[in-house]
C-alpha positions, 0 to 999 in steps of 0.5 A: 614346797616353799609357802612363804608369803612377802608382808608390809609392816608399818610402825611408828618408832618414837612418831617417826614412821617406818615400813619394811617387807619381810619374807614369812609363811605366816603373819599376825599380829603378834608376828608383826609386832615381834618383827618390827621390834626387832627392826628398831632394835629392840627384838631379837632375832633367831640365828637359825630359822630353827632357833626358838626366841622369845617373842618381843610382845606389844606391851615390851615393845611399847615401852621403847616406843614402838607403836601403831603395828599394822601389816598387810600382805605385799601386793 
């Protein structure tokens, strides 16, 4: 059975804000912040939904202006 679930992430990049959904099982905050470091660029995204990466943590992200990561499940 497929249990993935639609979230919202919401970031700012450098103050200017972004939004994006993203199709998932699971969500965090961990999870978000990986995920909207990627959106801008910053992350790496797996090839493979198998394929193991390294997460893009709150303080890398930080660094190339990432802030304030807040999600929330799509209603």
């Amino acid at each position: 059975m497929n249990n993935t679930k639609l979230f919202v992430i919401d970031y700012t990049l450098h103050g200017v804000p972004k939004s994006f959904i993203i199709r998932l099982e699971k969500m965090d905050n961990a999870e978000a912040w990986h995920w909207a470091s990627c959106d801008a660029g910053v992350g790496r995204i797996p090839r493979f939904g198998r394929e193991k990466v390294q997460k893009t943590s709150k303080p890398m992200a930080e660094k190339f202006g990432v802030e304030n990561v807040t999600w929330r499940p799509a209603s």
